[in-house]
C-alpha positions as CSV (number, residue, x, y, z in Angstrom):
1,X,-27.4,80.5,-92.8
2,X,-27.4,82.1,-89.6
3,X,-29.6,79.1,-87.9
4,X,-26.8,76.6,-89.5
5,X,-24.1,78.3,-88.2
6,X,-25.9,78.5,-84.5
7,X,-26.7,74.7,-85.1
8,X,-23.1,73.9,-85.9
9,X,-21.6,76.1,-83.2
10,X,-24.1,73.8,-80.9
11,X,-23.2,70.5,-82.2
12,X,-19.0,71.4,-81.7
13,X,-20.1,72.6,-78.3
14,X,-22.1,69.2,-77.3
15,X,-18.9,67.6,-78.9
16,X,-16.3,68.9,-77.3
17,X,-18.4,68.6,-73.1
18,X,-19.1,64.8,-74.6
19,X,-15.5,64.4,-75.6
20,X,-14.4,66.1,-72.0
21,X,-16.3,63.7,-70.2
22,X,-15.2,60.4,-71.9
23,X,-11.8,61.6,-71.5
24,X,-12.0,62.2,-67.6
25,X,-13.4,58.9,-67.3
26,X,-10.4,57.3,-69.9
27,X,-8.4,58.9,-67.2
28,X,-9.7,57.5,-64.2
29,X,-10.3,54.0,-65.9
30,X,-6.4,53.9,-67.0
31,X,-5.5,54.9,-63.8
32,X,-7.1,52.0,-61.9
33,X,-6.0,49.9,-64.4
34,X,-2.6,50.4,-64.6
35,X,-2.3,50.1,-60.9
36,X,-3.0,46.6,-60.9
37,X,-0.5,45.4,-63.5
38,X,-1.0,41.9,-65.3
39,X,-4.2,41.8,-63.6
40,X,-7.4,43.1,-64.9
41,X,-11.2,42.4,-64.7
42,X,-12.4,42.0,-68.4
43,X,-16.1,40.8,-69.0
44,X,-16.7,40.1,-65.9
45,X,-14.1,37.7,-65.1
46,X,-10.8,38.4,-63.2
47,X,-7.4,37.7,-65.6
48,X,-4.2,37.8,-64.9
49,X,-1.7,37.8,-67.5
50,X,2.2,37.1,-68.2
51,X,3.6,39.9,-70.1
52,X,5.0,39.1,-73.3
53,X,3.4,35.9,-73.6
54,X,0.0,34.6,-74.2
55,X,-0.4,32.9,-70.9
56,X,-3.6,33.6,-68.4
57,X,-5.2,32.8,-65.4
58,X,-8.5,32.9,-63.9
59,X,-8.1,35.3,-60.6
60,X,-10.7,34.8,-58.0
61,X,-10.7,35.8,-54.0
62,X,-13.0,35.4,-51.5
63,X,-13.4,36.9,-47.9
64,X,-15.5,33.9,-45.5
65,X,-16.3,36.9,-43.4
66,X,-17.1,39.6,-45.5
67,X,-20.3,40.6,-46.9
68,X,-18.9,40.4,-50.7
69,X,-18.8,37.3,-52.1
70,X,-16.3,37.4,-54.7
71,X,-13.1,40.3,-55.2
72,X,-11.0,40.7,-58.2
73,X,-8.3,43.1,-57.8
74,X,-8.1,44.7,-54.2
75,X,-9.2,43.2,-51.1
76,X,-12.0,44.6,-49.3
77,X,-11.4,43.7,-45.8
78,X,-8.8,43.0,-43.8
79,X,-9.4,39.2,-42.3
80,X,-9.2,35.7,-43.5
81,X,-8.6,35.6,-47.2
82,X,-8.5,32.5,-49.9
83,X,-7.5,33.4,-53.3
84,X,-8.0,30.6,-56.3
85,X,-5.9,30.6,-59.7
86,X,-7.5,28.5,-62.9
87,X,-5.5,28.2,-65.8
88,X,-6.9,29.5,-69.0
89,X,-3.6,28.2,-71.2
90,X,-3.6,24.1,-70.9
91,X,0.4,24.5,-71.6
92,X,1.0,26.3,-68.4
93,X,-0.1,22.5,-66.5
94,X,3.1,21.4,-67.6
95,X,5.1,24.6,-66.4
96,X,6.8,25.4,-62.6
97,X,5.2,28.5,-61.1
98,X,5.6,30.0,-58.0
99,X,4.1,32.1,-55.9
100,X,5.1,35.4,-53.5
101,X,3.0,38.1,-52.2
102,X,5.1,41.0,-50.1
103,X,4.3,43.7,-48.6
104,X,4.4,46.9,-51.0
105,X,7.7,48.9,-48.6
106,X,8.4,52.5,-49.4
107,X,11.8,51.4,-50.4
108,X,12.0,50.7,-54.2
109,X,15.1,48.3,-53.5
110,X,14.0,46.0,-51.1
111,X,12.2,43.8,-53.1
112,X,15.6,43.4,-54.3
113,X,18.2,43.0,-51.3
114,X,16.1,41.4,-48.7
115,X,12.9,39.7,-50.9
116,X,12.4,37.2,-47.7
117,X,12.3,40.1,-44.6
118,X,9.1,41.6,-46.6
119,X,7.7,38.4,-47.7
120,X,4.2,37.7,-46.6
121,X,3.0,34.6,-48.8
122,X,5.4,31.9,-50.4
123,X,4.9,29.1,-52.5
124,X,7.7,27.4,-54.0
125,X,7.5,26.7,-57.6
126,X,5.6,23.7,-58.7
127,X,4.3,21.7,-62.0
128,X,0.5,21.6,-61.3
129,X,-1.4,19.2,-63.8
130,X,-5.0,19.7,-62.7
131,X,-4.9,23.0,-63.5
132,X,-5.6,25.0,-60.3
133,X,-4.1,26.2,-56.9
134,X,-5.4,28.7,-54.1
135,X,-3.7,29.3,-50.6
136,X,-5.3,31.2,-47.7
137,X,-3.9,33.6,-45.8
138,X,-5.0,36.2,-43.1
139,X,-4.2,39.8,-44.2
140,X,-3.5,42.8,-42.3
141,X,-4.9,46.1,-43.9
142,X,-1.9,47.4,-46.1
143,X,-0.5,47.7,-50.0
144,X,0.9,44.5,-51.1
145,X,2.4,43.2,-54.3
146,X,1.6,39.5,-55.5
147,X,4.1,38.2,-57.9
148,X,3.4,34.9,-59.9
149,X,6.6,33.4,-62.2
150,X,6.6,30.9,-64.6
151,X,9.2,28.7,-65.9
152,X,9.2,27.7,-70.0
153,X,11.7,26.6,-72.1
154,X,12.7,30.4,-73.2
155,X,13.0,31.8,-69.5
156,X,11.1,33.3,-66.5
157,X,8.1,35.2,-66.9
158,X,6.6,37.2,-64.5
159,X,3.3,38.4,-63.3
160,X,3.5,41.6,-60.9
161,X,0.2,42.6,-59.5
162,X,-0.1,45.1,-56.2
163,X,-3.1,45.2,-54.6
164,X,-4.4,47.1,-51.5
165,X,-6.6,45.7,-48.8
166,X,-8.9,47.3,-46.3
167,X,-9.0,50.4,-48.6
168,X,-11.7,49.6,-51.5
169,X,-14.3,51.7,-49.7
170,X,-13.0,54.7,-49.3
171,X,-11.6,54.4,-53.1
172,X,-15.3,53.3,-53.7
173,X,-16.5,56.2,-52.6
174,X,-14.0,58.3,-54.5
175,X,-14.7,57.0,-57.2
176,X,-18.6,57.6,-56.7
177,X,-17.8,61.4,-56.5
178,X,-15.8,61.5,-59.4
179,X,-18.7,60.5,-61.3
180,X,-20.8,62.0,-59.8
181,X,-19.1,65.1,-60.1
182,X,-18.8,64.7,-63.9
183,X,-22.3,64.0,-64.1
184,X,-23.2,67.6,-62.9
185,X,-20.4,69.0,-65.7
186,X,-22.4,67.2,-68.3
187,X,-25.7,68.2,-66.8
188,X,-25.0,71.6,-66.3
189,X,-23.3,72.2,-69.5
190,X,-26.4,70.8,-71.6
191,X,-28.3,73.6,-69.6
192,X,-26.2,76.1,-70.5
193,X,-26.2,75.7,-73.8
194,X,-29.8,74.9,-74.2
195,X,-30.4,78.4,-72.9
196,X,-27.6,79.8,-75.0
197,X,-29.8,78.2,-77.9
198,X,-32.9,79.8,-76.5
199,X,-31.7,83.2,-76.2
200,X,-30.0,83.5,-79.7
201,X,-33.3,82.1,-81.5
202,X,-35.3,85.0,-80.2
């Protein structure tokens, strides 16, 4: 009885450092994710999606300088920068989108009053049958916002995305720690409670 009781006490105790770890890393992962609104990387391909509908497109950036060869998400580098959009939905070749990237201001409003002032990237809406589109531009480093609309017979739908470049490093590194930092939590728990294990058997 005494041994089951020590073996369940173990078990909730390997539980609950298991269940503290996966939730740390929920955390961080929803984090990221959320930051980067209707885009995402999901198995291994870059998607961006339209809220509320079942539209998506293919998201992929390059850097002609830089020793990555392929970004989803935030941009490395600061530099010369060509960003291609596929379309996974065939119905969105007969839909207008446009294009705007801006730079991400401290002022909540300004995408609002003045779009054109903070405006770094602008194409105007367009019906494009073959199914694809990039544009290049040259960014600075910064916090940007890429918005993509779409035109359909029920409305506008848009696509907000922000996106840092020049920063990925340092949140690499970050995010390194964190894990590695949760590794050691793990690690040093399981000691601990082997030895806890160890000195009650005796």
């Amino acid at each position: 009885m005494w041994h089951a009781k020590l073996n369940r006490n173990q078990h909730t105790s390997w539980g609950s450092a298991v269940l503290a770890i996966v939730l740390i890393f929920s955390l961080v992962g929803g984090r990221n994710a959320a930051a980067h609104g209707g885009l995402s990387a999901e198995a291994d391909t870059c998607v961006l999606r339209f809220p509320g509908t079942p539209y998506k497109m293919h998201f992929a950036g390059y850097q002609p300088n830089s020793q990555q060869k392929e970004f989803c998400e935030d941009i490395p580098e600061r530099g010369r920068t060509i960003v291609a959009l596929d379309y996974f939905s065939p119905e969105l070749r007969r839909m207008e989108v446009e294009l705007r990237v801006i730079r991400n201001t401290s002022d909540p409003s300004a995408e609002s009053k003045n779009v054109d002032a903070i405006t770094e990237i602008y194409l105007p809406p367009q019906k494009r049958p073959t199914g694809t589109f990039n544009f290049e531009h040259t960014f600075e480093e910064g916090n940007y916002v890429g918005l993509l609309t779409l035109r359909d017979g029920s409305g506008e739908h848009i696509s907000r995305f922000p996106f840092a470049v020049g920063q990925v490093s340092m949140q690499h590194t970050i995010h390194l720690a964190l894990m590695f930092l949760m590794l050691l939590v793990g690690g040093g728990t399981a000691i601990w409670l082997v030895r806890i294990r160890r000195e009650k058997s005796f």
